[in-house]
C-alpha positions as CSV (number, residue, x, y, z in Angstrom):
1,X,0.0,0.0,0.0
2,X,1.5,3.2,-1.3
3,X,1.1,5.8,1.6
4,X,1.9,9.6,1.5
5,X,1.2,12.4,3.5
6,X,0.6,16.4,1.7
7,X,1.4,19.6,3.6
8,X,4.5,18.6,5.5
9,X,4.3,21.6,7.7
10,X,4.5,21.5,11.9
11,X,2.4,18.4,12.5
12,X,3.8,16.4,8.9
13,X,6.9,16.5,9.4
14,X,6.6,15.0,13.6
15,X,3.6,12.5,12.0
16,X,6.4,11.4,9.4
17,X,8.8,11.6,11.6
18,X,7.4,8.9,13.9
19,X,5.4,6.6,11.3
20,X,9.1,6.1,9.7
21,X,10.7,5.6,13.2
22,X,7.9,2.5,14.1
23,X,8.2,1.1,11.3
24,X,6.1,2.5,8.6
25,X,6.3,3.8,4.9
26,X,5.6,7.0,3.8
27,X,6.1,10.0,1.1
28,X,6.4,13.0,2.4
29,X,4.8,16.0,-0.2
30,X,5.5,19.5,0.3
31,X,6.0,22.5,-2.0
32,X,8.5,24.3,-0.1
33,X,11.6,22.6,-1.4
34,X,14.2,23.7,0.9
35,X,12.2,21.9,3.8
36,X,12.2,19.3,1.6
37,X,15.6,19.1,1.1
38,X,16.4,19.1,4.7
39,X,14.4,16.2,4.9
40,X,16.1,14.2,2.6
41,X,19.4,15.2,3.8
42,X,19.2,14.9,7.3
43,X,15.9,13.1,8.3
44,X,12.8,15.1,10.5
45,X,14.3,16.5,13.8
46,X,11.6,16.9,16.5
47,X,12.1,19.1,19.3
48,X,10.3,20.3,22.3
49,X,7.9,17.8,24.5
50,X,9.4,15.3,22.3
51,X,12.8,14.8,21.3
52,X,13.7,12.7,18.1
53,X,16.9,13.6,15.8
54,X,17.5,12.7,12.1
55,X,14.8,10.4,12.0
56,X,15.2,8.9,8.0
57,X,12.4,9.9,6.0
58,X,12.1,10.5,2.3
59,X,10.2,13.9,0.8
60,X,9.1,15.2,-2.3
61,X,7.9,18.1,-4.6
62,X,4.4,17.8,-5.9
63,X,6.2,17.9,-9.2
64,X,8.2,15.0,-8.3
65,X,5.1,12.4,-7.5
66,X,4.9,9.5,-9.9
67,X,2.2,6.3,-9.7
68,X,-0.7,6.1,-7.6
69,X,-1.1,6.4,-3.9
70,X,-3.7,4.6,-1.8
71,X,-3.7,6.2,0.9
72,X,-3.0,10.4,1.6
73,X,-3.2,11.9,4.8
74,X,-3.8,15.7,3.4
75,X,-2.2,18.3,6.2
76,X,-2.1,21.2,3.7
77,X,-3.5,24.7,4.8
78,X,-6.7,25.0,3.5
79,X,-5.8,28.2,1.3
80,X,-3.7,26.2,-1.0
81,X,-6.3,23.3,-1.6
82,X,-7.4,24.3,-4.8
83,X,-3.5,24.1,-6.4
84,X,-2.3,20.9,-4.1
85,X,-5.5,18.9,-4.3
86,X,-5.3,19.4,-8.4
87,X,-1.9,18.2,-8.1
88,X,-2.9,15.1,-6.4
89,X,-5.3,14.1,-8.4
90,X,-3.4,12.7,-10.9
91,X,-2.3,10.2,-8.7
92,X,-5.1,9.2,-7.7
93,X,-6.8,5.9,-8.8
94,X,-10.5,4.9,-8.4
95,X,-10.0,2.9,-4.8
96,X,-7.8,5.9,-3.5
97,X,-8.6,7.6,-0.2
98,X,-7.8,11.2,1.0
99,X,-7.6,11.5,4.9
100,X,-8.5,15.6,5.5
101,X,-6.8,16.3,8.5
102,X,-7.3,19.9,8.1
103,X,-8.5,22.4,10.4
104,X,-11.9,23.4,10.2
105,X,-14.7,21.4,8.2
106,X,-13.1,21.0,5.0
107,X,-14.0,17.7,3.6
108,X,-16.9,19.3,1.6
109,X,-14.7,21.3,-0.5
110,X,-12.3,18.6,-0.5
111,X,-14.4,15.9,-2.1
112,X,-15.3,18.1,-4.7
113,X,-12.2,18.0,-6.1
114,X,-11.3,14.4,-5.7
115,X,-15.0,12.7,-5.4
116,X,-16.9,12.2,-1.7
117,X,-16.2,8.4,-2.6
118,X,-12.5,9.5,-2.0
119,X,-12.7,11.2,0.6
120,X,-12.8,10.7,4.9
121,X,-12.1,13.0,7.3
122,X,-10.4,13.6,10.9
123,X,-8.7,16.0,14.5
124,X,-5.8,16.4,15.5
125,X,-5.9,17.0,19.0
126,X,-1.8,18.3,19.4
127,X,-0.3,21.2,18.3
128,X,3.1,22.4,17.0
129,X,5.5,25.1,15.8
130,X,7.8,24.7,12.3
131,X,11.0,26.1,13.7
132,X,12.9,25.2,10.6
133,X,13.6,23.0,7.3
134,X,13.6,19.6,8.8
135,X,12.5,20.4,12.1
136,X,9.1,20.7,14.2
137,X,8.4,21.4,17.6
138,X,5.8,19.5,19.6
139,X,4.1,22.1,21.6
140,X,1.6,19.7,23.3
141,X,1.7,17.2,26.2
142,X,3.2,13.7,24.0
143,X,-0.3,12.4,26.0
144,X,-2.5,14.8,23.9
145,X,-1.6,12.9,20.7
146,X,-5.0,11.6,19.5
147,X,-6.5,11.7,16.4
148,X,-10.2,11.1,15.8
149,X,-11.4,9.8,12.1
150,X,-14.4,8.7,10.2
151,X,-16.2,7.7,7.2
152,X,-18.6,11.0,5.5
153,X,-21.7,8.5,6.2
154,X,-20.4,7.0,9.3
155,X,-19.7,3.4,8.6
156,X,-16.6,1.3,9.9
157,X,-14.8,0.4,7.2
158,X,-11.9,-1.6,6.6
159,X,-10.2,1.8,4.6
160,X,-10.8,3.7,7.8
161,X,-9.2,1.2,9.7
162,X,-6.1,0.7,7.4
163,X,-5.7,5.0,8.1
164,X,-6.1,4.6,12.1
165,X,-3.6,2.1,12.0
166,X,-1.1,4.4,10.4
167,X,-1.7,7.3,12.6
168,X,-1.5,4.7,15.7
169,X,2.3,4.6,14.9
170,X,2.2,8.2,15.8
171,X,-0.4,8.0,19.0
172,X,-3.7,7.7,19.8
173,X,-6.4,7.1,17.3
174,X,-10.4,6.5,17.5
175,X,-12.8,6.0,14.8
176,X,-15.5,7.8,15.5
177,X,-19.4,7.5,13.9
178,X,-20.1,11.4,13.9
179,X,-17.7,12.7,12.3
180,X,-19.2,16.3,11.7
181,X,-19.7,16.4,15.5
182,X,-16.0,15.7,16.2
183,X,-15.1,18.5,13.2
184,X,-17.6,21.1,15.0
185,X,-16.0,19.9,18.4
186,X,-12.5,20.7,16.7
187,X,-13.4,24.3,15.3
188,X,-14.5,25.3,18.6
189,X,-11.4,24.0,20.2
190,X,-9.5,25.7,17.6
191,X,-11.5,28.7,17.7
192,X,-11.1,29.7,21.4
193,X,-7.2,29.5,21.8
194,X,-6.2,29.8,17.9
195,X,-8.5,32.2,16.8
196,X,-7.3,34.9,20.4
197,X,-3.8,33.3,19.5
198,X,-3.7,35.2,16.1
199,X,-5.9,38.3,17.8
200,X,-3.5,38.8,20.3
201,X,0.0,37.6,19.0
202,X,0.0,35.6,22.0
203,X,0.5,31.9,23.2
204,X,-2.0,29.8,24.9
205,X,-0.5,30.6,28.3
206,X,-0.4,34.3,27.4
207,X,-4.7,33.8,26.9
208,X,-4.8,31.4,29.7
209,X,-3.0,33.5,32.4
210,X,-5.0,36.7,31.5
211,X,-8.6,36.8,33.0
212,X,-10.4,39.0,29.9
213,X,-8.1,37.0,27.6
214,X,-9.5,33.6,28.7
215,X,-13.4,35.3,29.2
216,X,-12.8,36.0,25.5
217,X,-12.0,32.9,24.6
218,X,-14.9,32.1,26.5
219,X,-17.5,33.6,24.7
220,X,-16.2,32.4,21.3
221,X,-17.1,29.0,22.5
222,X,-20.0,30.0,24.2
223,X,-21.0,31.2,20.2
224,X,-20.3,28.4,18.1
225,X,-21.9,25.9,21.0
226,X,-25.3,27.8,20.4
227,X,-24.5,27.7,16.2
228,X,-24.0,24.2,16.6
229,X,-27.2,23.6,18.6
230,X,-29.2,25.2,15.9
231,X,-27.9,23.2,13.8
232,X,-29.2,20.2,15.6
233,X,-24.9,18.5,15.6
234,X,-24.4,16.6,18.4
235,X,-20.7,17.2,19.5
236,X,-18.5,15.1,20.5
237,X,-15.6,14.7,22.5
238,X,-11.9,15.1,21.6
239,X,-10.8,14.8,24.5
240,X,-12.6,11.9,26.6
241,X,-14.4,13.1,29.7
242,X,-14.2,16.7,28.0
243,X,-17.7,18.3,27.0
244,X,-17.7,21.4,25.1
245,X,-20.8,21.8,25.8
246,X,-19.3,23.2,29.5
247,X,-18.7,26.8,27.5
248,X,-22.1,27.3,27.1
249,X,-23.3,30.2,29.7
250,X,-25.8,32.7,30.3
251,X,-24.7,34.2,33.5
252,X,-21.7,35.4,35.4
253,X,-21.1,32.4,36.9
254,X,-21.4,30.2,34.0
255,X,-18.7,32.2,32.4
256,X,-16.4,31.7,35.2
257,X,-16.8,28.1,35.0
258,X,-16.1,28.3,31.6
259,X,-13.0,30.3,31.9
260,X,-12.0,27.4,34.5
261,X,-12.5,24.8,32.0
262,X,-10.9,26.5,29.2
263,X,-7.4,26.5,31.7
264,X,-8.0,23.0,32.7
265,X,-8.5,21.7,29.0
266,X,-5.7,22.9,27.3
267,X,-3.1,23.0,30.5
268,X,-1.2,20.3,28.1
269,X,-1.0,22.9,25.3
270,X,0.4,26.2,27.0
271,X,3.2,26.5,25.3
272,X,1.4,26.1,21.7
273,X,0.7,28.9,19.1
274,X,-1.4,29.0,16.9
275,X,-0.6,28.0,13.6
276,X,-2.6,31.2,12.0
277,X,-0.5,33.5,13.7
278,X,2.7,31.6,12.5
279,X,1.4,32.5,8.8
280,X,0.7,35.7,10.2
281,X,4.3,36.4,11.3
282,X,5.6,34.7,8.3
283,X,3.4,37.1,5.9
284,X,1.4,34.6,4.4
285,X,-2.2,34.2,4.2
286,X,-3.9,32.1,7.1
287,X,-6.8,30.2,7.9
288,X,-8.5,32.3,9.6
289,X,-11.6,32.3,6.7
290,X,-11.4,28.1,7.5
291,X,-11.3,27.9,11.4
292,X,-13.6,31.3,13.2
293,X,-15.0,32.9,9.4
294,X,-17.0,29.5,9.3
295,X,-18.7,30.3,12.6
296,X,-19.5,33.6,12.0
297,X,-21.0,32.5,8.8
298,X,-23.1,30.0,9.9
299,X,-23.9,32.2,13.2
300,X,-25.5,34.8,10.3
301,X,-27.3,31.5,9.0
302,X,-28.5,30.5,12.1
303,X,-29.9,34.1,13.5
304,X,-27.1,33.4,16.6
305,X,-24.8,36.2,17.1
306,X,-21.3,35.8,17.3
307,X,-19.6,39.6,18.0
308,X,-16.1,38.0,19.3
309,X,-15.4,35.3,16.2
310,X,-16.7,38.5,14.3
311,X,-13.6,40.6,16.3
312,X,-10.8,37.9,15.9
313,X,-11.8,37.9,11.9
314,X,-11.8,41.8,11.8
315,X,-8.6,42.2,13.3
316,X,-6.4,39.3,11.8
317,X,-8.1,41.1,8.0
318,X,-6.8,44.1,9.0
319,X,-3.7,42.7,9.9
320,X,-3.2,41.0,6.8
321,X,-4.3,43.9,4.3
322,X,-1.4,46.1,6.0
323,X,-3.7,48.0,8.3
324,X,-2.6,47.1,11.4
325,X,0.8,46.0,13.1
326,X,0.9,42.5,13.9
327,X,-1.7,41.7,17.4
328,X,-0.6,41.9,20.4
329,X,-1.9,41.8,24.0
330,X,-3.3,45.4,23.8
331,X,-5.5,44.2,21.1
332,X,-8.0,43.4,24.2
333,X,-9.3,46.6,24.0
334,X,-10.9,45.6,20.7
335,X,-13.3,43.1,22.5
336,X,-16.4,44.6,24.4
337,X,-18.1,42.0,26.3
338,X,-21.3,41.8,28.2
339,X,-22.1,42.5,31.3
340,X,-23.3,39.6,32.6
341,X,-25.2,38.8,36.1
């Protein structure tokens, strides 16, 4: 079985790293060639919680894939779907598979390009930071390595097996039978700390340790939760014993235990930044559109309003049409909450 794995960025190059150190085979695709390079030349380096050096691993161009693959884990940014799905499809066949383990809820757009029959979906629950060609750093606890996959319709198939076992060379892996309600679960967790992450040109411990930081985070989830609920998607847990459904308030009190929550649940992530903001700092476009724009969109759907996704989306556009500095900390004073009792 051919395996490969597009959009070698933070989390590609550690997954790679560690399905070639237990014993698997994979491709590594990515278009930036000097990382690629590295690869080749001296293996994937993982620093931070984990620490793996010159790990052999072998990497390519997109120009440089030959043959069909039957399995692809896709790890590309969303914004460059259109050009690296199109580039894939070549090398494709009719029994193929594309994982999406994308942020956001991409798998509609991404089995438009290559067929829904093609096409499964998944989380990440970890996070990490490209440093530099060849080498990632793992930002999460090595015991927040989980993924969570599924089939479109829900079934247990033996395809969406064969993919769990290949992520289970790099941690934890369930197959789960809602897989919209785990993507929706995902956004929000992604929402809350990524989306003030690229606000405030901050780290999760920055948001964590600041109490109108964390309230914002807060309401974000307290949002989508209510968008979801319209949408009658039940979520479900990334993290076992973790409800997101805890960062839905109405009161003062409710907030607070969702600010609680919010510093309990990602305690194993402080050190992470968001991935957006890397992009930001790096001057290229981010997700940002993929990850809070797609609750604030269906929050104008669904009649629910959602004032602080709509703030993290004004200021990262602003940002990134040259308006503003990059965010910082004092970008606060941009978020008016409530007044709640």
């Amino acid at each position: 079985m051919r395996t490969a794995l597009m959009g070698v960025g933070s989390l590609g190059t550690i997954i790679g790293a560690l399905i070639s150190k237990n014993g698997g085979q994979i491709t590594l695709i990515d278009a930036n060639k000097a990382h690629v390079d590295a690869l080749n030349a001296n293996g994937a380096t993982v620093i931070g919680k984990m620490q793996l050096n010159n790990i052999p691993v072998t990497a390519i161009t997109p120009e440089e894939m030959t043959g069909i693959y039957d399995v692809v884990i896709l790890l590309a940014k969303q914004t460059y779907n259109i050009t690296a799905l199109n580039q894939l499809l070549p090398h494709l066949g009719p029994d193929s598979v594309v994982c999406t383990l994308q942020n956001g809820v991409p798998e509609e757009s991404v089995s438009k390009i290559i067929g829904k029959e093609r096409t499964v979906g998944g989380v990440v629950g970890w996070g990490a930071s490209y440093r530099e060609p060849g080498v990632s750093e793992l930002t999460s606890d090595v015991s927040a390595m989980r993924y969570e996959i599924g089939e479109l319709d829900g079934q247990h198939t033996e395809r969406i097996e064969q993919i769990a076992e290949i992520l289970r060379l790099t941690g934890a892996c369930a197959i789960m039978d809602n897989l919209m309600g785990t993507r929706w679960a995902k956004v929000i967790q992604n929402a809350t700390l990524s989306g003030m992450s690229a606000a405030l040109g901050s780290t999760y411990a920055q948001i964590l340790d600041d109490d109108k930081a964390v309230a914002c985070a807060a309401h974000v989830g307290n949002e989508i939760v209510r968008v979801v609920k319209k949408r009658d998607i039940k979520l479900e847990e990334v993290v076992p014993g973790w409800s997101f459904y805890s960062l839905e308030f109405d009161d003062a009190k409710g907030l607070e235990q969702a600010k609680d929550w919010l510093i309990e649940y990602f305690e194993p992530h402080r050190l992470l930044k968001a991935s957006m903001l890397q992009d930001m700092e790096k001057g290229i476009p981010c997700e940002i559109d993929h990850i809070v724009g797609i609750c604030s969109d269906w929050g104008i759907k669904t009649c629910v309003p959602t004032p602080t996704c709509d703030t993290i989306i004004k200021i990262v556009k602003e940002f990134e049409q040259g308006k503003i500095p990059l965010p910082t900390m004092n970008c606060l004073d941009r978020f008016n909450l409530p007044e709640l009792s």
